[in-house]
VEXDREN-2710 file (C-alpha; in Angstrom, 1 decimal):
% VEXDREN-2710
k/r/px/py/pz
1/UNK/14.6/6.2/45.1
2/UNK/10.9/4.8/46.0
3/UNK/11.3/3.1/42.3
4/UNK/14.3/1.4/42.8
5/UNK/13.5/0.1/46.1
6/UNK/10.3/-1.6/44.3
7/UNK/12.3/-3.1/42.2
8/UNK/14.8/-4.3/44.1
9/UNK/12.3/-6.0/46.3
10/UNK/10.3/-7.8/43.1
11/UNK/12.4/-11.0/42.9
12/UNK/11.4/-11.6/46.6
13/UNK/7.6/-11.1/46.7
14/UNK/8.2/-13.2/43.9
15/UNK/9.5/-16.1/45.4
16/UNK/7.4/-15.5/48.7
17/UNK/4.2/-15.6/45.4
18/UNK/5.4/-18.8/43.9
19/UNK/4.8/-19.8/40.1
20/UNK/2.3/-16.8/40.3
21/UNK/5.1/-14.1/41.6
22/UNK/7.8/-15.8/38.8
23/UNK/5.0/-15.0/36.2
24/UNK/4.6/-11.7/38.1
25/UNK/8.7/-11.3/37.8
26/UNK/8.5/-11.8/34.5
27/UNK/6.3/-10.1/32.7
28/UNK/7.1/-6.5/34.7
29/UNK/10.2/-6.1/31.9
30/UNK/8.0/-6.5/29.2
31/UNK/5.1/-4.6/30.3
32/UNK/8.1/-1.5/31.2
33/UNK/9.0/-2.1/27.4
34/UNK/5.5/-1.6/26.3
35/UNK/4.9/1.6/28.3
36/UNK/8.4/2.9/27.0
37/UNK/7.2/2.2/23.9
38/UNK/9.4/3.6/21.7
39/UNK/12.3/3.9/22.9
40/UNK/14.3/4.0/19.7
41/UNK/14.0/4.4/15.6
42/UNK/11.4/2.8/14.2
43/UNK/11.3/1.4/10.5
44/UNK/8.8/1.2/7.9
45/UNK/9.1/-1.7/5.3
46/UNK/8.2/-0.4/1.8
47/UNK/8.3/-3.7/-0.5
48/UNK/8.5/-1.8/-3.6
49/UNK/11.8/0.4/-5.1
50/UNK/12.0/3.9/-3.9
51/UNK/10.5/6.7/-5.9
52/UNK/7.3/4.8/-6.4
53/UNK/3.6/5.5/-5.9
54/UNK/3.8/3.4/-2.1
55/UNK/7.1/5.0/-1.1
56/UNK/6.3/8.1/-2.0
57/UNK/3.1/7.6/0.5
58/UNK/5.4/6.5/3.2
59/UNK/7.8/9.5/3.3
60/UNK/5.2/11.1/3.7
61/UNK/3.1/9.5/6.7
62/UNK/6.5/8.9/8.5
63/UNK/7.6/12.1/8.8
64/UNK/4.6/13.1/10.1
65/UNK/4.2/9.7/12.8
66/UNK/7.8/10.4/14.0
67/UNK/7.0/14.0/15.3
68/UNK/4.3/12.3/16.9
69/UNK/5.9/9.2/18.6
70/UNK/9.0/11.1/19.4
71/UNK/11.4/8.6/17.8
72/UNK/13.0/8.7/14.2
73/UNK/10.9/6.4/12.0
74/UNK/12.8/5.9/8.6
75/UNK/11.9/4.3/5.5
76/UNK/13.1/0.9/4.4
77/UNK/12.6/0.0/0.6
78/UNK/12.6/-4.3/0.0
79/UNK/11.4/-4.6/-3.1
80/UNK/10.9/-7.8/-5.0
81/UNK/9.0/-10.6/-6.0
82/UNK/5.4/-8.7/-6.2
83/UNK/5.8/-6.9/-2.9
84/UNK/6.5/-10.5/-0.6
85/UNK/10.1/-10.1/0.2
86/UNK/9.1/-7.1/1.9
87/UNK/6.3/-8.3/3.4
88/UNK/7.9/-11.6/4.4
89/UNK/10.7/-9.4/5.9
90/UNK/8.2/-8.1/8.1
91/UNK/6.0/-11.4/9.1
92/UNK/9.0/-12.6/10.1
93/UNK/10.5/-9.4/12.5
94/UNK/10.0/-9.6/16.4
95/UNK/6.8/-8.6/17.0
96/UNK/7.6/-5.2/19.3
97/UNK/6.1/-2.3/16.7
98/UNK/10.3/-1.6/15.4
99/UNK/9.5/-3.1/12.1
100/UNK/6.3/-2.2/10.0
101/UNK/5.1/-2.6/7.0
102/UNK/3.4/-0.1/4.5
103/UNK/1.9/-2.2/1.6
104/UNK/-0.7/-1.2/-1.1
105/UNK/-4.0/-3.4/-2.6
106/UNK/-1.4/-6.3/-3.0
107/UNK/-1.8/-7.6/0.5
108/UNK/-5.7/-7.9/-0.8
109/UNK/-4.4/-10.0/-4.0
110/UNK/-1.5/-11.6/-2.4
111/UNK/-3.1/-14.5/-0.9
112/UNK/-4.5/-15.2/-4.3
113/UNK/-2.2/-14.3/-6.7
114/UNK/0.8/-16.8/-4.7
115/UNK/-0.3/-20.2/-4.1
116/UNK/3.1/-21.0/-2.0
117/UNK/4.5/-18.0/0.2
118/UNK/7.1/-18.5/2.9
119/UNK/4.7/-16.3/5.4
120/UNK/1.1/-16.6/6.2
121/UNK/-0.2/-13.5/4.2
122/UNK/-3.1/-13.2/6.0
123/UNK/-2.3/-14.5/9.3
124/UNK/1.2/-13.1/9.7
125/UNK/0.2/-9.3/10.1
126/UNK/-1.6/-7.2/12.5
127/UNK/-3.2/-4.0/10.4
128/UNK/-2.7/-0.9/12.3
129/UNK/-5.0/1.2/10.0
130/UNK/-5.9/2.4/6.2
131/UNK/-3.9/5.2/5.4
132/UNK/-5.4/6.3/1.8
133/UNK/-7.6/5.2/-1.4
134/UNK/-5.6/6.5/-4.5
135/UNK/-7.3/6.7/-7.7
136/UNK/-5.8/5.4/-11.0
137/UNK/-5.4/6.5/-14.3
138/UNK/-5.3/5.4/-17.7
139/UNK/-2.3/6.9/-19.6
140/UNK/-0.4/6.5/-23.6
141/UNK/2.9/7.3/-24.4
142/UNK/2.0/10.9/-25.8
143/UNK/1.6/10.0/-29.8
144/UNK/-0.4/6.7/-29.2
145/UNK/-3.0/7.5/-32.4
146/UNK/-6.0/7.5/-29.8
147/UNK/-7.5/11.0/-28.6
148/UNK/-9.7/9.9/-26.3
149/UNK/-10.7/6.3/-24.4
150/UNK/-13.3/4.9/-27.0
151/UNK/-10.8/5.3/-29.7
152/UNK/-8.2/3.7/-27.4
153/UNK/-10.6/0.8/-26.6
154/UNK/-11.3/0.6/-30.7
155/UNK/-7.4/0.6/-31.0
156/UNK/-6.4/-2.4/-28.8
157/UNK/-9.6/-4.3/-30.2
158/UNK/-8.2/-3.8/-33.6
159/UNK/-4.7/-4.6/-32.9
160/UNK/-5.0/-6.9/-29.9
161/UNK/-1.8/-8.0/-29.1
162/UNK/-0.1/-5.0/-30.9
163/UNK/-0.5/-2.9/-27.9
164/UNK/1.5/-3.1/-25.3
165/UNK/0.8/-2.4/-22.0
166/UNK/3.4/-1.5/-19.1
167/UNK/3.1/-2.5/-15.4
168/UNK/5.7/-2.9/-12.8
169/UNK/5.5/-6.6/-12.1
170/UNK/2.8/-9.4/-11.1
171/UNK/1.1/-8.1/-8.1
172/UNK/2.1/-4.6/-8.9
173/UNK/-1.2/-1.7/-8.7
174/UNK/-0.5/-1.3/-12.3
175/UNK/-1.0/-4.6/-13.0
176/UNK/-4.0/-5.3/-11.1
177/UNK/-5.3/-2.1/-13.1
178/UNK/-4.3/-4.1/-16.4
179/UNK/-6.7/-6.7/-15.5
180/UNK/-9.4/-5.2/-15.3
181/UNK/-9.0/-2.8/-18.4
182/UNK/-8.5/-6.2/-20.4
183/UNK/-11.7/-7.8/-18.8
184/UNK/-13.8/-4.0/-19.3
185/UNK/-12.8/-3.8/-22.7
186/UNK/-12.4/-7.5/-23.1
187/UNK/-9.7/-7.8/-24.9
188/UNK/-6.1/-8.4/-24.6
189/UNK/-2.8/-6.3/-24.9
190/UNK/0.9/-7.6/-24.4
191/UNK/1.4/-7.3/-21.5
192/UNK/5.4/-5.8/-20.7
193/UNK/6.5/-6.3/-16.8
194/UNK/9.0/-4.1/-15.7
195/UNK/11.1/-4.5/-12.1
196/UNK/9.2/-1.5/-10.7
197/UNK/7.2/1.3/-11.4
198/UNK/9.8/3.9/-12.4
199/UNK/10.9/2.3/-15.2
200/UNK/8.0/1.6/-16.7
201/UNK/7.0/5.1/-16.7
202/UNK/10.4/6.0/-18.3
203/UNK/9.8/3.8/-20.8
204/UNK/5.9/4.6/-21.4
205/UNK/7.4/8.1/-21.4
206/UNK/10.0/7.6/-24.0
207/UNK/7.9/6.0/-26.3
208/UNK/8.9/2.2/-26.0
209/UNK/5.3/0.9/-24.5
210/UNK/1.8/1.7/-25.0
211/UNK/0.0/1.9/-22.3
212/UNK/-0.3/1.9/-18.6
213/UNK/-2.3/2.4/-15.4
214/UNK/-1.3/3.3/-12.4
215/UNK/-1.6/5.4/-9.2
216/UNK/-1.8/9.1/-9.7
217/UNK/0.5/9.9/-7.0
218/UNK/2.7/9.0/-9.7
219/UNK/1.3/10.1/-13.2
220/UNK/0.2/13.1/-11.5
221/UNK/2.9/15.6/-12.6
222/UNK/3.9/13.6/-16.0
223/UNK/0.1/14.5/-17.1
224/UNK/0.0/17.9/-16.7
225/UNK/4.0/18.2/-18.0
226/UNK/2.3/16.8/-21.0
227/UNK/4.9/14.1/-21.1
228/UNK/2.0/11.1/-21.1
229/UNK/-1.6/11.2/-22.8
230/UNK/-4.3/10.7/-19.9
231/UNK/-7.3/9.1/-21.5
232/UNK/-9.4/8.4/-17.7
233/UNK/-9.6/8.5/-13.9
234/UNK/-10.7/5.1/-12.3
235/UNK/-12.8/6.8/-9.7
236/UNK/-16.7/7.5/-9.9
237/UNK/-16.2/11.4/-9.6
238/UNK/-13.5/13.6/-11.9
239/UNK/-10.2/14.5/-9.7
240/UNK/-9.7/18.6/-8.5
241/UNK/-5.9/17.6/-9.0
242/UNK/-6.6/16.4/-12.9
243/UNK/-10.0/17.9/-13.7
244/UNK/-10.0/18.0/-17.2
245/UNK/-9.5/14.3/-17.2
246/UNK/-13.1/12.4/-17.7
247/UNK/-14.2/9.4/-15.4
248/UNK/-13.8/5.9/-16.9
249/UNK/-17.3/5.7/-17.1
250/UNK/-18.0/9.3/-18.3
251/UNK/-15.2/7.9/-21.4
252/UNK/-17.8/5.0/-22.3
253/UNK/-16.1/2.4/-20.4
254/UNK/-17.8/0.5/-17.1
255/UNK/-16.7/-1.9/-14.8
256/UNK/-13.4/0.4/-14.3
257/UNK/-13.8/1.6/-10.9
258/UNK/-11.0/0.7/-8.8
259/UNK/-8.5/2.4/-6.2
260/UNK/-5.2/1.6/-4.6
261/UNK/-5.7/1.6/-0.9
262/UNK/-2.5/1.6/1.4
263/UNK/-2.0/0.2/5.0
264/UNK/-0.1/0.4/7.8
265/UNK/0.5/-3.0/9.6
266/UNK/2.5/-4.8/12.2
267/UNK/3.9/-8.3/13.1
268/UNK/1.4/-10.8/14.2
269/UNK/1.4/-10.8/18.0
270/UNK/2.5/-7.4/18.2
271/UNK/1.0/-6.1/21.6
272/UNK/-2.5/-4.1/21.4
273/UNK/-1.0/-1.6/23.5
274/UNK/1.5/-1.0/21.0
275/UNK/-1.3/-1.3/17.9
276/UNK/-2.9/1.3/19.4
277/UNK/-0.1/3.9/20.1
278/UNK/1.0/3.7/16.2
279/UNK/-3.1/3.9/14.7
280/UNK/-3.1/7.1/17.3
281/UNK/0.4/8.3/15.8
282/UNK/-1.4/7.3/12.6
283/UNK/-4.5/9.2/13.0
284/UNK/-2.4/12.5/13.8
285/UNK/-0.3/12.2/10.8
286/UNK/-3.3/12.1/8.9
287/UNK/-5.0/14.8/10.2
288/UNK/-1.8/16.9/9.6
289/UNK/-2.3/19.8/7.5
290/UNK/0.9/19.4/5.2
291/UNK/0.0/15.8/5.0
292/UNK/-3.2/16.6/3.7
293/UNK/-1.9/19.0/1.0
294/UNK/0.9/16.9/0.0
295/UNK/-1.7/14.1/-1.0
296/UNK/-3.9/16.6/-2.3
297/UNK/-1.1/17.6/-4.8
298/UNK/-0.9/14.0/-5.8
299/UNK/-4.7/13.5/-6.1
300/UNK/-5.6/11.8/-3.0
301/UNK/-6.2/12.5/0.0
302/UNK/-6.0/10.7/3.4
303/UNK/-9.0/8.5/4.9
304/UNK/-11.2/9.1/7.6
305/UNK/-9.8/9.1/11.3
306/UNK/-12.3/5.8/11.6
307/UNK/-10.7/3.5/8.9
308/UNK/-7.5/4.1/10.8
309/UNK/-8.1/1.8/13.2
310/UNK/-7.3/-1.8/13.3
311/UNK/-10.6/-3.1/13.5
312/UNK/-11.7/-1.2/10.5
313/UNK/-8.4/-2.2/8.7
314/UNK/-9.3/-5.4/9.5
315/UNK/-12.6/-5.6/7.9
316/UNK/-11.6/-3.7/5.0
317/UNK/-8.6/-6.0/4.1
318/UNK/-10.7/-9.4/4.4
319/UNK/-13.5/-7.8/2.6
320/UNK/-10.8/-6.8/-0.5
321/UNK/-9.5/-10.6/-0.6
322/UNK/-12.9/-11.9/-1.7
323/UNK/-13.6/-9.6/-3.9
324/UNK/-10.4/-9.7/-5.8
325/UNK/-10.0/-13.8/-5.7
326/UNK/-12.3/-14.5/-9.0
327/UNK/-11.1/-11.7/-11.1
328/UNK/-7.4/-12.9/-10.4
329/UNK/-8.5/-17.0/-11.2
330/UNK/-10.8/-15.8/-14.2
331/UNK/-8.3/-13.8/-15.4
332/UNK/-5.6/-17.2/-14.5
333/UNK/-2.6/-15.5/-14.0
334/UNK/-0.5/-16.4/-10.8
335/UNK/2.6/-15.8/-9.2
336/UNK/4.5/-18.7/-9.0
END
């Protein structure tokens, strides 16, 4: 009762305030919208097909975040064009924390890798928080004539453009991962872009492509089915979930070190109230128990509860645009 009387009475003590009390008037919806906050389903942008390495992340942390913030938060897959119809989809929402975006490394070699994007990739976002570091993996289709990662490197020198190798499409993890193979064992391969990462696996599987790397949240299980040949992990230390598979470096090959991070992130001008109710609902998901072993059984694991903040997101994301700018413009392949 004491509530609605208040309000009832606002539009007066505004006009008895003046241009102060109508900017008083104002803003009291939108600062009851913020406290509400949320109110209804939420949605998480995914800018890659379902079933993939990034999806497959995303069920995961939004199952978790919705017990937390008390509303549905469902999954919504845009895939195209590298990961930017997605992420355009997203730059361009309202900015009230109802549509999100999950994206992987590619918003660090987006801004690079497109000279002309209908969306500021940098300035169009607000990052909520890191979410996870996955490691990579060099695979073969399982009868590639190579046993181990010197004699693959031997192979592709030999044959050079007689190897193919797989990714899912400019932009893709798997092709920033065929980059830098080419460049650490410098030389090239043909390269074979697929619409996704799903079927390039099928096809790396069945025999019709060479090789391919990419996240182990999704060679994971073909590995140990035997179904692929797994030649090295891109990390500096072996994996618990694939432990009989050496390091890149332990292999003989350096300057391979490279993981896929994934981060959550928002609309630009999305209120910091708001920011920091989803990195808190963030933070919980990844301290969740079932979340943890989930992305254990995937080999990776979530990151710590301080590089799930915004401001550590942040820093992060500008530091991984400089670094990845001259390996994309050596290497000369853009976009558009």
């Amino acid at each position: 009762m004491i509530r609605r009387h208040l309000l009832a009475a606002l539009p007066a003590l505004a006009a008895g305030l003046g241009t102060f009390g109508a900017a008083l008037l104002g803003a009291a919806p939108a600062a009851q919208a913020q406290a509400s906050y949320p109110s209804r389903t939420i949605s998480i942008v995914v800018p890659f097909a379902a079933g993939g390495p990034t999806d497959t992340v995303t069920r995961l942390v939004a199952e978790v975040m919705a017990r937390d913030l008390g509303q549905s938060v469902v999954v919504e897959n845009v895939g195209g064009a590298g990961g930017t119809l997605g992420a355009a989809r997203v730059a361009q929402a309202r900015p009230d924390g109802y549509t999100l975006l999950l994206h992987h490394i590619g918003m660090g070699t987006t801004p690079t890798l497109y000279r002309r994007l209908p969306y500021d990739p940098v300035g169009g976002f607000e990052p909520i928080g890191l979410v996870t570091e996955v490691p990579m993996t060099v695979i073969a289709r399982k009868d590639l004539p190579a046993a181990n990662l010197a004699e693959l490197v031997a192979l592709v020198r030999k044959e050079k453009t007689g190897i193919n190798y797989a990714n899912a499409g400019i932009g893709a993890a798997s092709h920033l991962c065929g980059l830098l193979l080419q460049k650490a064992i410098d030389a090239p391969m043909t390269t074979v872009p697929y619409r996704g990462t799903g079927p390039a696996m099928t096809d790396l599987i069945a025999g019709t492509v060479d090789v391919m790397c990419d996240q182990t949240t999704n060679t994971t299980s073909h590995i140990r089915a035997g179904a692929v040949k797994a030649y090295a992990v891109t990390t500096e230390q072996r994996l618990a979930s694939l432990p009989e598979v050496p390091t890149s470096a332990e292999a003989g090959l350096r300057g391979l070190e490279v993981t896929i991070w994934h981060g959550l992130y928002a609309p630009k001008g999305t209120p910091a109230e708001i920011q920091a109710r989803l990195s808190k609902a963030l933070q919980a998901a990844l301290r969740d128990e079932r979340l943890v072993q989930r992305f254990a059984d995937l080999g990776t694991e979530p990151v710590s509860q301080d590089r799930a903040t915004p401001a550590a997101h942040k820093a992060f994301w500008e530091a991984d645009i400089a670094k990845w700018r001259p390996v994309i413009q050596a290497a000369g392949q853009y976009a558009d």
